[in-house]
MARLO-839499 format. One record per atom (N, C-alpha, C): x, y, z; residue in one letter. Coordinates in steps of 0.001 Angstrom, whole numbers, padded with zeros to 6 digits, always signed. Layout:
N
XYZA;...
//
This chain:
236
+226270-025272+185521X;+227191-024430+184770X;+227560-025118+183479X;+228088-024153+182550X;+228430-024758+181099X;+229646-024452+180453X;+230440-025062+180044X;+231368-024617+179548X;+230806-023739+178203X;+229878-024192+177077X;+229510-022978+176477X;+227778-023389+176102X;+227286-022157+175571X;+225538-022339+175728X;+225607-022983+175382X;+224493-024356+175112X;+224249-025484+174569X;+223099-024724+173355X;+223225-025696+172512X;+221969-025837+171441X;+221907-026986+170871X;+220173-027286+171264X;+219679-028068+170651X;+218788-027954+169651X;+219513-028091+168116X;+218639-027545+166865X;+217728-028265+166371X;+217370-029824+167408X;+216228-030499+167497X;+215172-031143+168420X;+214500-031508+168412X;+213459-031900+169825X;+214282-033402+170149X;+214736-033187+171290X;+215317-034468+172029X;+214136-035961+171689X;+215007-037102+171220X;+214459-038368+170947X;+214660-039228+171733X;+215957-039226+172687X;+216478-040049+173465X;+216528-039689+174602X;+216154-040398+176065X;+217118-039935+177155X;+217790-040746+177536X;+219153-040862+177520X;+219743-042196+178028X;+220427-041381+179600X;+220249-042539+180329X;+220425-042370+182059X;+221438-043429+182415X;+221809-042921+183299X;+223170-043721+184384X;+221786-044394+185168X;+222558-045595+186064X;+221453-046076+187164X;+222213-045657+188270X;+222598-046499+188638X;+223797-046311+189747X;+224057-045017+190409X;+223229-043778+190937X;+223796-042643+191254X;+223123-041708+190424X;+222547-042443+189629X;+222295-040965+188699X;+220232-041491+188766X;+219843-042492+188808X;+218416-042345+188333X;+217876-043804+190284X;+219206-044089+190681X;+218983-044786+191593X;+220017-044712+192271X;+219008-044463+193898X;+220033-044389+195241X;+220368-045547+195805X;+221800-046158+195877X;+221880-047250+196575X;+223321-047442+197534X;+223222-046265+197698X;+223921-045586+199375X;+225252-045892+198919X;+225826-045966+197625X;+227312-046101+197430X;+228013-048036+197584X;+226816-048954+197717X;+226825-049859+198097X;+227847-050871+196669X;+227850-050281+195681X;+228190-050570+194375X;+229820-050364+194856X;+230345-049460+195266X;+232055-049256+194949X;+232890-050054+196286X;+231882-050079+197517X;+231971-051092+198937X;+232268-052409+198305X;+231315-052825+197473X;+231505-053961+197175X;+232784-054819+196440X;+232470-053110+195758X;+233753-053460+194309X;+235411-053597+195172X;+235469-052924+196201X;+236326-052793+197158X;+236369-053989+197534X;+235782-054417+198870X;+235716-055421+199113X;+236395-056979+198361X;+235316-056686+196837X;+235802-057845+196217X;+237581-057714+195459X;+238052-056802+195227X;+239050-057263+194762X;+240507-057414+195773X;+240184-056405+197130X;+240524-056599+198267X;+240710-058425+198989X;+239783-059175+198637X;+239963-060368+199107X;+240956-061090+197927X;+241471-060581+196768X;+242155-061176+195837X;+243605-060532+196328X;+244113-059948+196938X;+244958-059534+197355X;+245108-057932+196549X;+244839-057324+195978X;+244486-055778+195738X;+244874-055139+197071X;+245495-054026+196910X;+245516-053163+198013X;+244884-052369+197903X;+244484-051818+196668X;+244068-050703+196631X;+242845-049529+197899X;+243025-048681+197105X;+242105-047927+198722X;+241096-047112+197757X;+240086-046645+198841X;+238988-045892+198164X;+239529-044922+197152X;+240262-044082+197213X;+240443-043398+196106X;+240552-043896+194430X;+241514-045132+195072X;+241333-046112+194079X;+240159-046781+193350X;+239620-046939+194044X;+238370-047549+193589X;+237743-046581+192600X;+237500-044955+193428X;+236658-044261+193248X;+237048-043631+191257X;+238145-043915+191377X;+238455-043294+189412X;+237951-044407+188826X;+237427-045517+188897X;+236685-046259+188518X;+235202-046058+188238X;+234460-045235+189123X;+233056-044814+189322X;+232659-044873+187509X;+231831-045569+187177X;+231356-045434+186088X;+231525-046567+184969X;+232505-047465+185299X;+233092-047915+184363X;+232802-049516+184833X;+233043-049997+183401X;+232122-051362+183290X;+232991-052209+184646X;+232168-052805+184770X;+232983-053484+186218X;+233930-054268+186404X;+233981-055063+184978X;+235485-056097+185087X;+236629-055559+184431X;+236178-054432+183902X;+237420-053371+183888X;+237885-052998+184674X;+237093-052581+185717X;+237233-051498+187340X;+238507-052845+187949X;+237416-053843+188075X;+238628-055225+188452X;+239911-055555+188460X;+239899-055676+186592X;+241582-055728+185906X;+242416-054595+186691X;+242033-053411+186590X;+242845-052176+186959X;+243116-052297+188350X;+242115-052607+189280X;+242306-052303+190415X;+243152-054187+191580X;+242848-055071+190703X;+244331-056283+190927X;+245008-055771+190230X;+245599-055222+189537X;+247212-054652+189030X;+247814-054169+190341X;+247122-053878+191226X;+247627-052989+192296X;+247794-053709+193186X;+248966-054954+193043X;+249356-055815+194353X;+248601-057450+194145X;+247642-056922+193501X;+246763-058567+193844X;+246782-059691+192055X;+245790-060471+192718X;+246079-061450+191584X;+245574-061496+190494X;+246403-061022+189258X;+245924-060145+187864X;+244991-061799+187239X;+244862-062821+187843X;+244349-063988+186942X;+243004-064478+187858X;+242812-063443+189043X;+241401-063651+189586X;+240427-062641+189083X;+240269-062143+187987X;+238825-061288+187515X;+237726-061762+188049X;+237907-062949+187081X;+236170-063664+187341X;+235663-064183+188459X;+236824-064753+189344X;+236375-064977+190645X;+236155-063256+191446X;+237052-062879+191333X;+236904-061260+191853X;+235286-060556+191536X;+235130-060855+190204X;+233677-060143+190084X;+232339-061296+190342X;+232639-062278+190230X;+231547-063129+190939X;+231376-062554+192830X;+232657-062213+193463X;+232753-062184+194842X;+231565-060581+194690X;+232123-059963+193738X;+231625-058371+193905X;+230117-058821+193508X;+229364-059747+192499X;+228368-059448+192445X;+227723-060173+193492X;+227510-060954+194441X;+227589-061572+195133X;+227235-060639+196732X;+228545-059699+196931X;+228148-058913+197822X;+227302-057430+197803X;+227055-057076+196101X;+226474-056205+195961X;+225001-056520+196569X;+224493-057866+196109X;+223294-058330+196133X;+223149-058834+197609X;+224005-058866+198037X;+223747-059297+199863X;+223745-057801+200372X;+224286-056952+199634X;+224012-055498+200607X;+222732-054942+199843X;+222328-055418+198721X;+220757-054613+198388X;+219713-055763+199231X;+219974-056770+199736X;+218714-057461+200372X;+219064-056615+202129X;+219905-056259+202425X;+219840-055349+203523X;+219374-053607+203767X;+219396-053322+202332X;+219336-052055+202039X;+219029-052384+200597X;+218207-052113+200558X;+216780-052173+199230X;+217136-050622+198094X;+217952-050520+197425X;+217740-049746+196283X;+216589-048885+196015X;+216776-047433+195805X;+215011-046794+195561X;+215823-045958+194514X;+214477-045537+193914X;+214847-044557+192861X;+215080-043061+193118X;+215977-042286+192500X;+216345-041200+192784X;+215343-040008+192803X;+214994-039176+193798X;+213362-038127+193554X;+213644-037391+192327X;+212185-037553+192155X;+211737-037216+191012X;+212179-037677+189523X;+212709-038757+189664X;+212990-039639+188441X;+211933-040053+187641X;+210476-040739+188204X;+209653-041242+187093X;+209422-039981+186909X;+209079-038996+187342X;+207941-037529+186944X;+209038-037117+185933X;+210420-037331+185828X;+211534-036291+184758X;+210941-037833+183352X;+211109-039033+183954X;+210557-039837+182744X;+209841-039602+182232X;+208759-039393+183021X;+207192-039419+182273X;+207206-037724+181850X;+207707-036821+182034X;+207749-035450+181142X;+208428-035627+179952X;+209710-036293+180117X;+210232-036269+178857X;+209732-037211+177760X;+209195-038549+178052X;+208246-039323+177078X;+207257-038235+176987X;+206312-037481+177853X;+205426-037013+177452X;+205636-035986+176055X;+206700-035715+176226X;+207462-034832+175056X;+208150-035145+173906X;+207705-036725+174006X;+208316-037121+172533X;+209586-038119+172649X;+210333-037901+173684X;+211515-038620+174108X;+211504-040172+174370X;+212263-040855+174004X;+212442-042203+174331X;+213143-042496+175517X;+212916-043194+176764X;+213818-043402+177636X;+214613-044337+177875X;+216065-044714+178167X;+216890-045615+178083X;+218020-045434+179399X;+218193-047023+179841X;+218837-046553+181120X;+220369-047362+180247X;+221446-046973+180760X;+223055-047583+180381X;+223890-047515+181732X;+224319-048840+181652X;+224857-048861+183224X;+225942-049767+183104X;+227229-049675+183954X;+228577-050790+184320X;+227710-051702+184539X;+227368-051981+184925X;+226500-053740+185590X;+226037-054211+184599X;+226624-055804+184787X;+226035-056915+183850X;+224821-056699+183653X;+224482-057821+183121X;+222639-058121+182755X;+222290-058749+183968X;+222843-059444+184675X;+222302-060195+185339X;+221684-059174+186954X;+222734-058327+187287X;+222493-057467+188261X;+221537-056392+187684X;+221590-056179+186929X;+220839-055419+186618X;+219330-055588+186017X;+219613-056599+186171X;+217604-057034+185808X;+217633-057215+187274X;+218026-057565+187872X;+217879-057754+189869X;+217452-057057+190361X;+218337-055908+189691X;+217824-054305+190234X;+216575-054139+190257X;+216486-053815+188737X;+215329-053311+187918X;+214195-053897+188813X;+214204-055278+189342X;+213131-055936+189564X;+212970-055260+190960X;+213934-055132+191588X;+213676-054977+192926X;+213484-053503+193584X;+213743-052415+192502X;+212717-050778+191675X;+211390-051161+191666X;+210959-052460+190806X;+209593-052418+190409X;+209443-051785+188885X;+210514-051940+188357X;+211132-050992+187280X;+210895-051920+186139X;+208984-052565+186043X;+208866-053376+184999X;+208585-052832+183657X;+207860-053724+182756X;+208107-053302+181132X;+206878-051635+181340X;+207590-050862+180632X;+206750-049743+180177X;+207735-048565+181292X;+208535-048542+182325X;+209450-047254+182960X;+210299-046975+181603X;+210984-047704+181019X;+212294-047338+180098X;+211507-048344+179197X;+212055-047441+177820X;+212179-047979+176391X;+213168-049101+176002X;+214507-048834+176761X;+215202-049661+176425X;+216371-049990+177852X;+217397-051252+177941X;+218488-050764+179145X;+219405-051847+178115X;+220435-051031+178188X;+222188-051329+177549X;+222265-051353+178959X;+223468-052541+178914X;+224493-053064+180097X;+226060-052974+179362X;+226934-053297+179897X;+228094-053673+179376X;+228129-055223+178986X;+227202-055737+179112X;+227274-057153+178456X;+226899-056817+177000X;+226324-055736+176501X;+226081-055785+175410X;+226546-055025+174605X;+228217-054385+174702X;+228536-053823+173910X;+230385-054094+174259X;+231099-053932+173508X;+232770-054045+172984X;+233284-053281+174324X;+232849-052498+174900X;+233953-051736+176098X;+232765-051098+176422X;+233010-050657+177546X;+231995-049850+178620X;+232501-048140+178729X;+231918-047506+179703X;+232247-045915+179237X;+234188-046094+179569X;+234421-045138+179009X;+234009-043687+178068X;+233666-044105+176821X;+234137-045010+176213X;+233489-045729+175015X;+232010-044902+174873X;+231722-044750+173403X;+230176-044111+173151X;+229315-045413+172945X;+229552-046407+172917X;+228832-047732+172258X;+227692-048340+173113X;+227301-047734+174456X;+226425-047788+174991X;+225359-047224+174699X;+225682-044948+174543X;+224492-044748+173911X;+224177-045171+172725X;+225083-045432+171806X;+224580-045754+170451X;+224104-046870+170472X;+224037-048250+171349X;+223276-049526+171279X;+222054-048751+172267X;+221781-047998+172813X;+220447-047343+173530X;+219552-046661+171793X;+220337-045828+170821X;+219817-045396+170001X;+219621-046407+169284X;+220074-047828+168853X;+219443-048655+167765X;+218477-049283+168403X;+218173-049842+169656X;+217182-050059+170079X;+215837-049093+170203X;+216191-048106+170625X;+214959-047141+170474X;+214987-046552+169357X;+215520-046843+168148X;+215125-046276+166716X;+215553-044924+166280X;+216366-044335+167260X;+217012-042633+167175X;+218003-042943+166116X;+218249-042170+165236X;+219204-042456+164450X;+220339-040559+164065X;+219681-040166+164705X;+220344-038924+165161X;+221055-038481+166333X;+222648-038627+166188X;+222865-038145+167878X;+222475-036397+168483X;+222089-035769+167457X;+222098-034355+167428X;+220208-034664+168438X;+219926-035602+168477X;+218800-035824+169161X;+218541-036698+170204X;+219556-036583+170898X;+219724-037133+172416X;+220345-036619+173509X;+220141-036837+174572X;+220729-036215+175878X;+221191-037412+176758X;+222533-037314+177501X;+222890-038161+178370X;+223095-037747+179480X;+222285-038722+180516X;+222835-038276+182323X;+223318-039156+183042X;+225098-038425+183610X;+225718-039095+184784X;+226295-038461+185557X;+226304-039434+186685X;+226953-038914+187823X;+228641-039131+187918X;+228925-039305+186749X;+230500-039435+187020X;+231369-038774+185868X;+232745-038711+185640X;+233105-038181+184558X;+233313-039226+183208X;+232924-040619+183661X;+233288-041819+182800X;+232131-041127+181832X;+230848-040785+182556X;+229224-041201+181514X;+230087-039734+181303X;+230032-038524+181837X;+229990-037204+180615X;+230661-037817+179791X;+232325-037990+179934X;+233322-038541+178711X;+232205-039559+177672X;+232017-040158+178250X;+230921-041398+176808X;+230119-040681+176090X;+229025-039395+177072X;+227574-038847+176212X;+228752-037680+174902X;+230028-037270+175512X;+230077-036531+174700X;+231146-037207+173302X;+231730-038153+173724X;+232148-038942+172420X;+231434-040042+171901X;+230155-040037+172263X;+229007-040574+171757X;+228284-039268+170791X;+228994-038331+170995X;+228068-036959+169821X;+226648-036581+170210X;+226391-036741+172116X;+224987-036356+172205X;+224685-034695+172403X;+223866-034193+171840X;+223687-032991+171909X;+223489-032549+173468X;+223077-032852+174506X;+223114-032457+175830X;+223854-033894+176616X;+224946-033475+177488X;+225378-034025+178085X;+225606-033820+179345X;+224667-034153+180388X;+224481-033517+181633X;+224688-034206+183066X;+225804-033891+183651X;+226080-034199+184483X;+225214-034086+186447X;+225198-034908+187158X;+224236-034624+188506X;+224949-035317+189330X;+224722-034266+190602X;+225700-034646+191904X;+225348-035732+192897X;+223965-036262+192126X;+223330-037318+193245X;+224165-038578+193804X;+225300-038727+192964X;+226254-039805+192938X;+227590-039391+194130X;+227422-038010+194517X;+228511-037802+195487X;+229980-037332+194819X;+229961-037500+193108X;+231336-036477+192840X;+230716-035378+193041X;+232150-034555+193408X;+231872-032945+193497X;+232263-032377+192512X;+231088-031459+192571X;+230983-030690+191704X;+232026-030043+190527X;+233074-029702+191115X;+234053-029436+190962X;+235023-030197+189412X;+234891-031673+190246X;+235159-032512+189187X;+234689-032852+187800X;+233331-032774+187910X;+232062-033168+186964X;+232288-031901+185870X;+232535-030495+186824X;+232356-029746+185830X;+234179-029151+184999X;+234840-030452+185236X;+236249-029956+184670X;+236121-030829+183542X;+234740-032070+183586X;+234669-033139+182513X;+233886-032465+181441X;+233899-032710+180099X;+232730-032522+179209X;+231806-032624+179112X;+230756-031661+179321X;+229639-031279+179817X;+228600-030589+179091X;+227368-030267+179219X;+226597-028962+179065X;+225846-028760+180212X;+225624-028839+180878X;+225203-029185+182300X;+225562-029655+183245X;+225230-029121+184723X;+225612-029803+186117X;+224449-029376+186989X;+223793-030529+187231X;+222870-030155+188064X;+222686-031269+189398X;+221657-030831+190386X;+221720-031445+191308X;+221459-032857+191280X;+220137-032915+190453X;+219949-034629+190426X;+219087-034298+189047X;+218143-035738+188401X;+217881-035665+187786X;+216001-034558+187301X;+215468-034929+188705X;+214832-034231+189092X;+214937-032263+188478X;+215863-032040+188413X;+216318-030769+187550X;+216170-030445+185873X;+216394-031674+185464X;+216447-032233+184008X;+215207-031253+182839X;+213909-031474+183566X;+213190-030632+182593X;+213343-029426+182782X;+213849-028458+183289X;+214032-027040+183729X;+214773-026799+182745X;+216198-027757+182801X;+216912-027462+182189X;+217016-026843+180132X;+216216-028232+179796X;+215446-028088+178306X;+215069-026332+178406X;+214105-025952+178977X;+213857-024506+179111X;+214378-023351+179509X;+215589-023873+180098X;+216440-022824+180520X;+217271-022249+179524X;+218055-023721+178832X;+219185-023610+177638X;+218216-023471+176350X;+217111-022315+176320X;+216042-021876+175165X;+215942-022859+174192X;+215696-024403+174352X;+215171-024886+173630X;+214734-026243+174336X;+212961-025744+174663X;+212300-027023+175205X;+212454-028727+174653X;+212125-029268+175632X;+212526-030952+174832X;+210973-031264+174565X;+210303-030435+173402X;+209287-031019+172882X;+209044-031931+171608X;+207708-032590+171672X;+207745-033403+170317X;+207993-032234+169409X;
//
């Protein structure tokens, strides 16, 4: 659904992607953790808590969520604990990619598009990932972390360090996909012409589509339909 038709008055250059939920399944193992870790700092917080976090760079998620009872001067130990147990729950449960993710890649490169993944997770977890996808050089054009930019979503400074790396210099020629309302809020004060939200991440529906949007679809797998649906294909 849309809040109003979309138009795109150019052939999409960019695709920038969420990982976490949106281009990779990893059973929710990311917000357990995040739980977990700030929980041992004395945090009370509870899943709900956690969950308005979904999206957002992780030692932010941190700060916010020790305000709530626990110890506002353990971050770094707090997110060492979280990355720590993220990576002890992906060697138990192995990360896969979301269906039909390379085939929506490889259509939309086939069409001219550059692909770029932007994600809360450091560099360091996230090349872990990547590696342990199989997600070597030539899947994505480019991957922004929050290590490499001033603030993490809603901030736009992710896609726009995805567009100087892949050479887009038009936002009227990019599309962004997440599974939360942090990435819509970013793709659309980032100025991307499609900003499309997918339920593979477990918000409902409901929510996603009260955020700024042009799209809500099931997963990413949907993605090229979409180009053809909203009458203007994502061709070169």
């Amino acid at each position: 659904m849309s809040h109003t038709a979309p138009h795109v008055p150019a052939p999409i250059e960019l695709a920038a992607f969420d990982v976490a939920g949106t281009t990779v399944e990893e059973g929710g193992v990311v917000y357990r953790a995040l739980h977990a870790a700030v929980r041992r700092h004395g945090s009370t917080a509870e899943v709900p808590d956690v969950a308005r976090w979904m999206g957002a760079d992780k030692r932010t998620a941190i700060r916010a969520l020790l305000a709530l009872g626990g110890d506002p001067s353990a971050v770094e130990p707090a997110f060492a604990d979280f990355e720590r147990l993220l990576l002890e729950a992906y060697d138990v449960t192995p990360p896969v990619a979301m269906p039909g993710v390379l085939d929506t890649f490889a259509a939309l490169r086939d069409r001219g598009a550059r692909i770029a993944l932007t994600t809360g997770f450091s560099a360091d977890v996230t090349g872990l990932l990547l590696d342990r996808l199989g997600w070597t050089a030539g899947v994505v054009d480019a991957v922004v972390t929050t290590d490499d930019v001033p603030a993490g979503r809603p901030a736009p400074y992710m896609v726009h360090r995805a567009m100087e790396r892949t050479g887009v210099t038009d936002v009227a020629r990019v599309l962004t996909v997440g599974d939360t309302v942090l990435d819509l809020e970013a793709g659309t004060n980032a100025g991307a012409a499609l900003v499309v939200g997918v339920l593979s991440g477990g918000v409902p529906r409901a929510v996603l589509e009260a955020a700024p949007h042009t799209h809500v679809l099931d997963g990413v797998a949907d993605l090229p339909a979409v180009a053809a649906d909203a009458g203007e294909r994502v061709t070169a």
